[in-house]
C-alpha positions in Angstrom: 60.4 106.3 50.3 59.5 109.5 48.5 61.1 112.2 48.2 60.5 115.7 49.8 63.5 117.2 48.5 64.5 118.6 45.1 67.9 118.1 44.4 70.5 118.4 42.0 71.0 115.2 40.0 74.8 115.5 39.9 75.6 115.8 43.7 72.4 114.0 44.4 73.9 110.8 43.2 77.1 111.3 44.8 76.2 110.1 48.2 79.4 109.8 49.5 80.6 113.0 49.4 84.2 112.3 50.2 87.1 110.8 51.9 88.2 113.6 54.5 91.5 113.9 56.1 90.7 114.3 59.7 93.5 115.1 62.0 94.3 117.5 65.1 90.1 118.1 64.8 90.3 119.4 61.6 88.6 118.1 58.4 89.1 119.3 55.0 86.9 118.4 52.2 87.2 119.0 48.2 84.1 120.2 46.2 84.4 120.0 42.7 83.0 123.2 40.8 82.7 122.6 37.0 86.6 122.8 36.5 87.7 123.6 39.6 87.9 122.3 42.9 87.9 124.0 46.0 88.6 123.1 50.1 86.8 123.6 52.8 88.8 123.1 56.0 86.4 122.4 59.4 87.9 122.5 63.2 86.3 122.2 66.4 83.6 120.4 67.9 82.7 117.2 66.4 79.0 117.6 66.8 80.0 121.5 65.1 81.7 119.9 62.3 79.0 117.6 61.7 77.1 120.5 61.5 79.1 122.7 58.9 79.6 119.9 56.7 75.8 118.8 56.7 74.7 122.5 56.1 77.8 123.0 53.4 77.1 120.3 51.6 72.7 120.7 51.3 73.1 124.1 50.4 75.3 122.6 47.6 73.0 120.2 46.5 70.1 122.4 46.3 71.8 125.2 44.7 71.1 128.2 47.0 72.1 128.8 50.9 70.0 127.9 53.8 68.1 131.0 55.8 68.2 128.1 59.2 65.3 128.6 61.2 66.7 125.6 63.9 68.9 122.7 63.2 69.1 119.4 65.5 71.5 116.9 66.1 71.2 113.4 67.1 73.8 110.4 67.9 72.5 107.9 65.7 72.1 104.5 65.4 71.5 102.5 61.8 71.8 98.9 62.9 69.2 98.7 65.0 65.6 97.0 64.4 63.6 100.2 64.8 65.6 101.9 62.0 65.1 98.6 60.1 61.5 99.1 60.2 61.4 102.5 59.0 63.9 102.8 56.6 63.6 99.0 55.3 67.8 98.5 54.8 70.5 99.0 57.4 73.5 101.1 57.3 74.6 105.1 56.4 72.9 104.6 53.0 69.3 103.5 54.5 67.4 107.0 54.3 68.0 107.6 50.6 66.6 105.5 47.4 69.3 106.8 45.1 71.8 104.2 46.5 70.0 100.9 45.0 69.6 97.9 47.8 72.0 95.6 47.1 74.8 98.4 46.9 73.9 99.9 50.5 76.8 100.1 52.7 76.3 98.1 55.6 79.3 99.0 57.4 79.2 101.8 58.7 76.0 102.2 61.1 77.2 104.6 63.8 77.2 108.5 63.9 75.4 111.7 63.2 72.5 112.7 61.9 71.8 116.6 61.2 67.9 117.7 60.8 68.5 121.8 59.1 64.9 123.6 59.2 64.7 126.4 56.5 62.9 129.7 56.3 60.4 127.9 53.7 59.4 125.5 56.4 61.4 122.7 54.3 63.4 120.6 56.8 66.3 118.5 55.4 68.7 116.2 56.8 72.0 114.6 56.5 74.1 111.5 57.9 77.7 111.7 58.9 79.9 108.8 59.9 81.7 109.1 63.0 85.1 110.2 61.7 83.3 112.6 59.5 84.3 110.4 56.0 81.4 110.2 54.9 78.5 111.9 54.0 75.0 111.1 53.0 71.9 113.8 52.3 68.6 112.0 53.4 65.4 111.5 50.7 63.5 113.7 53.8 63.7 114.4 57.7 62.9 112.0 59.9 63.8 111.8 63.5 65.9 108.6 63.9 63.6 105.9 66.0 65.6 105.6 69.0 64.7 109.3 69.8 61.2 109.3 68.7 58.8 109.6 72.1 57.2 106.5 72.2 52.9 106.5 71.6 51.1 107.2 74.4 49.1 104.2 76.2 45.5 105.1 76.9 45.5 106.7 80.4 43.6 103.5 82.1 46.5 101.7 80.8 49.7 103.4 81.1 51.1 102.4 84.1 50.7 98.7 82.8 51.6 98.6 79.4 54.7 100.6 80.1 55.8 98.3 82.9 55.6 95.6 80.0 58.1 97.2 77.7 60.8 97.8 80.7 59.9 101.7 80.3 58.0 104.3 82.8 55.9 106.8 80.8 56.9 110.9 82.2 56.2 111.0 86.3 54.8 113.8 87.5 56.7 116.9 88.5 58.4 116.7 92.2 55.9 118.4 95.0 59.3 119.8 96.5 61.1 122.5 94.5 64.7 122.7 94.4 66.9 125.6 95.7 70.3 124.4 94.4 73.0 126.2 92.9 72.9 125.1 89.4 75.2 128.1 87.9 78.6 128.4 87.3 81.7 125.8 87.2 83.6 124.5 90.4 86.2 121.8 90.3 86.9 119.0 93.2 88.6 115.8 93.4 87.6 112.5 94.8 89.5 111.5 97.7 90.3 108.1 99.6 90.5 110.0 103.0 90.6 113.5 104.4 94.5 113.3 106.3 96.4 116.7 107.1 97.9 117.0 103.6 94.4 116.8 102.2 93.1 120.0 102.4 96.7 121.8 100.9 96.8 119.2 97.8 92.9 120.3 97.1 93.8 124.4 97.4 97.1 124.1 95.4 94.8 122.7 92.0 91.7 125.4 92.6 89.4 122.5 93.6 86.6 123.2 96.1 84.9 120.3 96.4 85.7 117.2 98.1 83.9 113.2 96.6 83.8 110.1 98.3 81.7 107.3 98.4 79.5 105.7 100.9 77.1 103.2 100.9 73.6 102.4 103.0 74.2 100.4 106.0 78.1 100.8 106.1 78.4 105.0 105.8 76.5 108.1 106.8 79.8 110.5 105.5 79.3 112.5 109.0 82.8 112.7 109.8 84.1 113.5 105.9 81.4 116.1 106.0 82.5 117.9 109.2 86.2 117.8 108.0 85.4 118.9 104.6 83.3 122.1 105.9 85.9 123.0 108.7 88.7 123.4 105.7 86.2 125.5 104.0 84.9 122.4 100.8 81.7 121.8 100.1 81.0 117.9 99.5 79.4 115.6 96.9 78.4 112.2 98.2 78.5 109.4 95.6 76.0 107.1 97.1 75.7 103.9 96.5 73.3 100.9 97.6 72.7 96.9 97.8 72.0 95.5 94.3 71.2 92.1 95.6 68.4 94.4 98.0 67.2 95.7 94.7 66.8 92.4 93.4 64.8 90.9 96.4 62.7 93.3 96.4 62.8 96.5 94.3 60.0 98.8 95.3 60.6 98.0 98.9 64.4 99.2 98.5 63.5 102.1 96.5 61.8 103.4 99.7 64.5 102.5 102.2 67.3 103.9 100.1 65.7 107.3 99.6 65.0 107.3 103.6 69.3 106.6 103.4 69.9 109.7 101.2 67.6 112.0 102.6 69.7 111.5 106.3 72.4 112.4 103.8 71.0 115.5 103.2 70.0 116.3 106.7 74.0 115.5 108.0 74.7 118.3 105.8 76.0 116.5 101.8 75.9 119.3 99.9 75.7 117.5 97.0 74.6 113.8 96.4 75.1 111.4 93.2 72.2 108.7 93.4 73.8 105.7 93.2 77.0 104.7 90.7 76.9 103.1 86.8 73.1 101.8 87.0 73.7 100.4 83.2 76.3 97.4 84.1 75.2 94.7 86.2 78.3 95.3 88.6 75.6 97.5 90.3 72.4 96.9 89.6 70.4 93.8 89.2 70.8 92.1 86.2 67.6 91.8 84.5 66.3 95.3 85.9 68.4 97.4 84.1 66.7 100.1 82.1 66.9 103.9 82.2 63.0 103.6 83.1 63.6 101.1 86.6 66.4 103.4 87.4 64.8 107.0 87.2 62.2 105.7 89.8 64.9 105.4 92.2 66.1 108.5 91.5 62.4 110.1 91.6 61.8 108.4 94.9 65.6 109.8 95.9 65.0 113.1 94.7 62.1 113.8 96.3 63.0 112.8 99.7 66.5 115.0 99.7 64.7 118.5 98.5 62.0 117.7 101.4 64.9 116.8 103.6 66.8 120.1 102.6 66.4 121.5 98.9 69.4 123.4 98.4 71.2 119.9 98.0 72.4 119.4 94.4 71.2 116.2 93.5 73.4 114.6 90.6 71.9 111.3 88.2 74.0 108.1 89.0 76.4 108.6 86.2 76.3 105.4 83.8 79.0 103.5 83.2 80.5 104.8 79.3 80.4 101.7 77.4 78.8 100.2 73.9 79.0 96.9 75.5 75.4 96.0 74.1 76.0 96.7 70.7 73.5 97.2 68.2 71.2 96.0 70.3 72.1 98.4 73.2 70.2 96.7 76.1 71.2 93.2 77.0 70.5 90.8 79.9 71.1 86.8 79.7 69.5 84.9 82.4 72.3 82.1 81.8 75.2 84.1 82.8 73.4 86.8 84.9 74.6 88.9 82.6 73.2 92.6 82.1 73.9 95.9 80.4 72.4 99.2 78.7 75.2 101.1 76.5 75.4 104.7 78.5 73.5 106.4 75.4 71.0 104.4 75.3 69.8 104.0 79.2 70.1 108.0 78.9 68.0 107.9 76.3 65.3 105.8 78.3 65.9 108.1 81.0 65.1 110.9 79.5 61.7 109.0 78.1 60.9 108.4 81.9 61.2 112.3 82.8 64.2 111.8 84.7 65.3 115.5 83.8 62.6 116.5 87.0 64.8 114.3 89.2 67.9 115.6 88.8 70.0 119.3 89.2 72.9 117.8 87.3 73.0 115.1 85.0 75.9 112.7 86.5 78.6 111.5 83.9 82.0 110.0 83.5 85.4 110.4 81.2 88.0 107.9 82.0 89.2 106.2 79.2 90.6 109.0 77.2 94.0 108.5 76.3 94.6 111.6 74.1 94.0 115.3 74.8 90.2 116.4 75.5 91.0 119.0 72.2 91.3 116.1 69.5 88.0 114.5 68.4 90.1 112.2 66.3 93.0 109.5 66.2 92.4 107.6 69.1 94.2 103.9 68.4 91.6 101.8 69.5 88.7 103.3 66.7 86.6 106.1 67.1 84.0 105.0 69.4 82.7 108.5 70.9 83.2 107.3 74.3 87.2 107.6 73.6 86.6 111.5 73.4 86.1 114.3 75.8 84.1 116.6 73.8 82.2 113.6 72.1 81.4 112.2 75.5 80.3 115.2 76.9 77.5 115.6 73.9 76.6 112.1 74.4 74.9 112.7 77.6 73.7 116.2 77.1 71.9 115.7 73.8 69.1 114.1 75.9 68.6 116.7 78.7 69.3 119.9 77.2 68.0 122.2 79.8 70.5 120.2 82.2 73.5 120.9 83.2 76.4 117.8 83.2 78.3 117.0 86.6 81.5 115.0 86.0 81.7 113.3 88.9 84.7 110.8 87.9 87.1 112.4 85.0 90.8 111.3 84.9 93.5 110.2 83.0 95.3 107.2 83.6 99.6 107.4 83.6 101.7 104.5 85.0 104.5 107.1 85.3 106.4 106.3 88.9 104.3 103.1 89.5 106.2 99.8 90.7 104.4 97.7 87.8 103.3 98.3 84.5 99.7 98.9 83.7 97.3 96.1 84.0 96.4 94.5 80.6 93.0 95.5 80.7 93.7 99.5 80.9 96.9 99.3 78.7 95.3 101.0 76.0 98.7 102.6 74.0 100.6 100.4 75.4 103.4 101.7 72.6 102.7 105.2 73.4 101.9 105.8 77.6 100.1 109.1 79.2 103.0 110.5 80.9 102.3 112.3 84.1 103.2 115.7 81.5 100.2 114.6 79.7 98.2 114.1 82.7 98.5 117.6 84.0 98.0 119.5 80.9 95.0 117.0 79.9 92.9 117.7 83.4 93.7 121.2 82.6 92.5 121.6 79.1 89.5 119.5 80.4 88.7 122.0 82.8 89.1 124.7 80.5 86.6 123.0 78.1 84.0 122.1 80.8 83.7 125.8 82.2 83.9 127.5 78.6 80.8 125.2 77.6 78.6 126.9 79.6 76.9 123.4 80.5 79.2 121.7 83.0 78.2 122.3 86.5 81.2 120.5 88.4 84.4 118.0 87.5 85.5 115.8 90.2 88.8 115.2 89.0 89.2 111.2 89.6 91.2 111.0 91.7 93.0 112.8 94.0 95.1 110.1 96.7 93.9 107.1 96.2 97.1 104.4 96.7 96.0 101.3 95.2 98.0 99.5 92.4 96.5 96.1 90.8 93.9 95.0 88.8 92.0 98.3 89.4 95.3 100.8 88.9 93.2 103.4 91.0 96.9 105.0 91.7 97.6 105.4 88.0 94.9 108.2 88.1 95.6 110.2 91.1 97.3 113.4 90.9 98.9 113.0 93.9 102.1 110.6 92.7 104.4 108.0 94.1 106.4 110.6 96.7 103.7 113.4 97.0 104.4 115.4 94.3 101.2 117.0 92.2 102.1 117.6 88.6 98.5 118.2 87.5 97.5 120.8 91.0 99.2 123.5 89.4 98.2 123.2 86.0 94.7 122.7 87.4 94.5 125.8 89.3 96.3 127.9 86.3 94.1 126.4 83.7 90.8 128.4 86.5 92.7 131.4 86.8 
């Protein structure tokens, strides 16, 4: 690999830069200046952090600040074959020759890479691991694989040779244009069921719009609908369809469920999510699932709800947060009838298939977090950026970033008041539980974040009265507690103003 870059021989052959202290969301690093040392302390954002270290610690490599031009960021991946092929090692340490082969860190293959461009026109770039530990400035810039558009099939060809690699190459732009309401923030809550204390719980946490489910061939949401809009809430419709249908015979149900969503549409949904985690094979078939396959549903979905009314919002099926695949981030094994994308990754292939023309509002969900959306940091189980609100947020966003980001399932899960403890499977501090305190300031400072961003849309706060208690603890996540007390409504609606 040569070298684009002229760089200081001292700090260039310090590729790790240092071991940071990260706590609370702040990092504070050491630079050594001939006899001195001085700190630099970073806060916020982890994707901003990323940023202000990567810029910081260029400009002291080369000598002389930065005049930025653009910079970029990207949630990288260094274990994966792709970057094998370019950068010929795996690892942080793979994009620079000044770390000899056989010393190249192969542990640490997940996080951040930051591309700076410079008033000269020079463009450099740096990695960053996850917890922000480590450091490493590139030999040049090179936009990571995974992100780069992939070559363009001759046009007699396209349709064929993309249908070959599981991916759809950019569909044309929708004949129906969409009139939806894409600006400010709103906040809602999914419900089991709209009873007489339903509408009172929504007003007392600011929320005005209502979520529930339905499915083709069991629910048209008519009577939720006419509830909802006689108590003054608009509603999102989460709808969902036959995987086994899918599998028979895909193109065939493609057509019937966008028929099912555009009567949605016409029964007056003001909103509707097109279908529900399309990575896992839970919902969709097995050996179909692929960013590409999915975004021609919601092409075909899209199109029939803006010619059926266009001031619908129509949300992405938000994928199911998970790194399930690993490195490889696609699976499916025909022995098991397994299948699964990682969330980032069948994003990523959405975005490849021009899913951002399909959408208003780019469907995602939070609902493992189990420490306040403000830390980017500390979690018990690792640092896996699905653990963390902010981190979460950017993980979906970086691929459509002239959408906006629905949450249509955010919550935090407290056994508080339940008649059991937590199932094994969701007992993630088992040493240190969300108490209901916890869950009402958490939602809150959520909120707070999502409308402050300027890109979230809506947050469907899950959930708002569901009752179950097993396997799934859907009770452990509902506002509404054990006795009909509301913790979080208050601090929800205060948190809005």
């Amino acid at each position: 690999m040569n070298s684009q870059t002229a760089k200081s021989s001292g700090l260039r052959s310090l590729l790790l830069l240092v071991a940071a202290l990260l706590a609370l969301g702040s990092v504070t690093i050491s630079f050594a200046q001939d006899d001195a040392t001085t700190e630099t302390t970073y806060t916020g954002d982890p994707v901003m952090v990323s940023f202000q270290m990567a810029r910081d610690a260029i400009e002291k490599d080369i000598g002389h600040s930065l005049r930025i031009l653009r910079w970029r960021f990207y949630e990288d991946n260094w274990s994966s074959v792709d970057s094998l092929n370019v950068y010929g090692a795996f690892g942080i340490d793979s994009c620079t020759d000044a770390v000899p082969h056989p010393q190249k860190r192969t542990d640490i293959l997940f996080g951040w890479t930051i591309s700076i461009l410079d008033s000269s026109g020079h463009e450099y770039q740096a990695r960053i691991s996850y917890d922000h530990q480590v450091l490493v400035i590139c030999d040049e810039a090179i936009v990571p694989p995974q992100y780069a558009p992939p070559p363009a099939p001759p046009p007699e060809t396209a349709q064929a040779d993309t249908a070959d690699q599981g991916e759809a190459a950019p569909a044309a732009a929708p004949a129906v244009a969409s009139t939806a309401n894409v600006s400010g923030f709103e906040l809602g809550g999914h419900i089991a069921g709209f009873d007489g204390s339903t509408a009172g719980q929504l007003r007392s946490a600011g929320m005005v719009w209502v979520k529930k489910q339905v499915r083709h061939g069991i629910s048209d949401g008519r009577d939720l609908i006419a509830q909802a809009h006689a108590n003054g809430f608009k509603v999102l419709l989460g709808a969902l369809g036959s995987r086994d249908r899918l599998a028979q015979d895909f193109d065939g149900y493609v057509n019937e469920f966008a028929q099912y969503v555009a009567f949605l549409a016409q029964n007056g949904a003001d909103a509707i999510e097109v279908w529900n985690e399309p990575n896992i094979d839970r919902e969709w078939p097995y050996n179909r699932i692929n960013g590409a396959e999915y975004t021609k549903l919601l092409r075909a979905a899209y199109t029939a709800i803006k010619s059926a009314n266009p001031n619908v919002l129509v949300i992405s099926g938000a994928p199911a947060p998970t790194g399930y695949a690993g490195a490889a981030g696609c699976l499916a094994r025909d022995a098991d009838r397994v299948g699964v994308c990682n969330d980032d990754v069948f994003m990523q292939q959405m975005a490849q298939a021009g899913a951002a023309q399909f959408m208003d509002c780019l469907g995602l969900h939070y609902n493992e977090g189990v420490l306040s959306p403000t830390r980017n940091s500390g979690d018990p189980r690792g640092n896996y950026p699905t653990y963390y609100f902010s981190q979460m947020l950017n993980r979906g966003a970086q691929f459509f970033p002239s959408s906006k980001v629905c949450w249509t399932e955010l919550g935090y899960l407290s056994g508080e008041g339940m008649p059991s403890g937590i199932p094994q499977g969701f007992n993630w501090t088992p040493n240190d539980p969300i108490t209901l305190a916890e869950q009402a300031q958490w939602l809150a400072e959520a909120a707070r974040l999502s409308r402050d961003s300027g890109r979230v849309r809506l947050m469907i706060v899950w959930n708002l009265n569901f009752t179950h208690w097993g396997a799934d603890p859907q009770y452990g996540y509902a506002i509404v507690r054990p006795g009909g007390g509301c913790p979080a409504c208050g601090a929800l609606r205060g948190a809005l103003g």
